[in-house]
C-alpha positions, 0 to 999 in steps of 0.5 A: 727533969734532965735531958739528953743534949741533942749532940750527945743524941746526934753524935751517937747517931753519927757513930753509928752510921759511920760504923754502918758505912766502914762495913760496907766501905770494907766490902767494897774495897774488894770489888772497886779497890780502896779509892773507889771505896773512898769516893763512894762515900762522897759521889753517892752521898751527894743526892743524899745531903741535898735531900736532908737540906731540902727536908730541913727547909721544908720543917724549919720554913728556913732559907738556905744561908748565902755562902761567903768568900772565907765560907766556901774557902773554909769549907773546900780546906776542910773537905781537903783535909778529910780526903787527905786524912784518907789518904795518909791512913791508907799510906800507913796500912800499905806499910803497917798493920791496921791495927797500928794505923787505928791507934795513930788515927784515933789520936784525932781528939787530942788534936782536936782539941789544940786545934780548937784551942788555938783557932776557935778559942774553945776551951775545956775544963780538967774533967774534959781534958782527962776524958779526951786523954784517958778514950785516946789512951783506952784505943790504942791500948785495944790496937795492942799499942804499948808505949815501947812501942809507940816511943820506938817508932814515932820516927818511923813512916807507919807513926808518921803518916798515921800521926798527919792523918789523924792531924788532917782529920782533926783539922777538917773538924775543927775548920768544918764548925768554924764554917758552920758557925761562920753562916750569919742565917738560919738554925744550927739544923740550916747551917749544918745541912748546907755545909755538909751539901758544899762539903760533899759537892767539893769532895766530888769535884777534887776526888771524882775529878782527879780519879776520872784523870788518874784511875777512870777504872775506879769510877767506873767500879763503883758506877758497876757497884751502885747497889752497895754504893748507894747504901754506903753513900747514904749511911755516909752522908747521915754520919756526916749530917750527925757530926755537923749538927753535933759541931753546931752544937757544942765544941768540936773536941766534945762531939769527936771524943763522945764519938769514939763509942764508935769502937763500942759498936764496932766491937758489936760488928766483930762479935756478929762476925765471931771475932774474939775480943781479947782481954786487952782489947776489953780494958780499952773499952773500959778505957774508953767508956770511962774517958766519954763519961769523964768528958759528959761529966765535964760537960755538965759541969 
């Protein structure tokens, strides 16, 4: 009898709670402004990952690994990147369409996988290499980028930011399961867990702490704002606590290319918002539906 992986399981779930946490962020950004909207997913995430880790010691009778000195420092690299990543995709939206920037963005499996190449080792057969390729290739055909286009303007700052945003998110990736796997005790569930606390924890400090000297007004927003926070911060915590679990589990390209299904749900939000799915925009998702089989294919063999 064939099983389902539990990181194919816990990605999907990640994906999903990810797309619930993007809606709610999207509804925020009009009440809080878009930094406020970016530290709700850190300040009121934080409650949450503590209580996944003491809910994950109390099943698995575990106790919480003792952080190292490369840890920790693994770890607050990693949350810089992920806040930077944010940064820069909104630096390219100031300046482009979102659309656009979600293309340059959803790059991030193809770096993942040079980045888990040349710092974890990992390697992936030509099945898995071809599906990375053909869900990347599959989102931006559905963010109208054709390849004119996208030659044209590699040089320009919208490619540039959107393509370092996309660098920074796959970095944090790559070097969150290197942190994971770095943890000598405890169960991939412990290990995980703990490194989304210390993750988060860091996230507030750099993020909070910087708004609180720049931009007090945001914070104060999303204090305001508690209820939708709470909501986006938990949803945003149970994505992050998905993608570590998938990180203890497998490569971190496997879990970032499966999780582009995210644009599968995503397209379920729009049809409940009665947006049209163009023709194009159907072929991407083919694409990409395509590209996550190719890579559980080689996966499996």
């Amino acid at each position: 009898m064939t099983f389902i992986p539990i990181w194919v399981l816990t990605t999907l779930a990640a994906a999903a709670a990810q797309t619930a946490r993007n809606a709610m962020q999207r509804h925020l950004t009009a009440t809080v402004g878009t930094l406020g909207a970016t530290l709700v997913r850190f300040l009121y995430g934080f409650p949450f990952s503590v209580l996944f880790l003491i809910l994950a010691v109390g099943v698995t009778g575990e106790a919480v690994p003792g952080p190292s000195g490369l840890y920790i420092a693994q770890v607050v690299f990693a949350s810089a990147c992920q806040i930077a990543g944010t940064a820069l995709m909104l630096a390219a939206m100031r300046i482009t369409s979102f659309s656009i920037t979600v293309a340059y963005t959803k790059t991030e499996p193809v770096l993942v996988a040079l980045f888990g190449f040349m710092v974890l080792g990992e390697r992936l057969g030509a099945v898995s290499i071809t599906g990375i390729v053909v869900a990347t290739l599959g989102v931006m055909v559905m963010s109208q980028v054709n390849g004119t286009t996208l030659v044209r303007s590699l040089a320009a700052r919208p490619a540039l930011f959107g393509l370092a945003s996309a660098a920074s998110y796959a970095a944090a990736a790559v070097v969150f399961r290197g942190a994971i796997l770095s943890l000598d005790d405890g169960s991939g569930l412990i290990r995980a867990t703990t490194t989304l606390v210390w993750a988060l924890a860091s996230q507030c400090v750099m993020l909070g702490g910087w708004l609180l000297i720049v931009d007090r007004r945001a914070v104060i927003a999303t204090l305001v704002a508690w209820r939708q926070s709470v909501f986006a911060g938990g949803m945003g915590a149970l994505a992050s606590q998905m993608w570590f679990i998938g990180f203890s589990l497998t490569s971190t390209a496997n879990v970032r290319t499966l999780g582009l299904v995210e644009v599968l749900f995503a397209q379920l939000v729009s049809r409940r918002l009665a947006e049209v799915t163009t023709p194009r925009q159907i072929i991407g998702i083919v694409m990409v539906v395509a590209g996550v089989g190719a890579l559980l294919v080689g996966h499996a063999l």
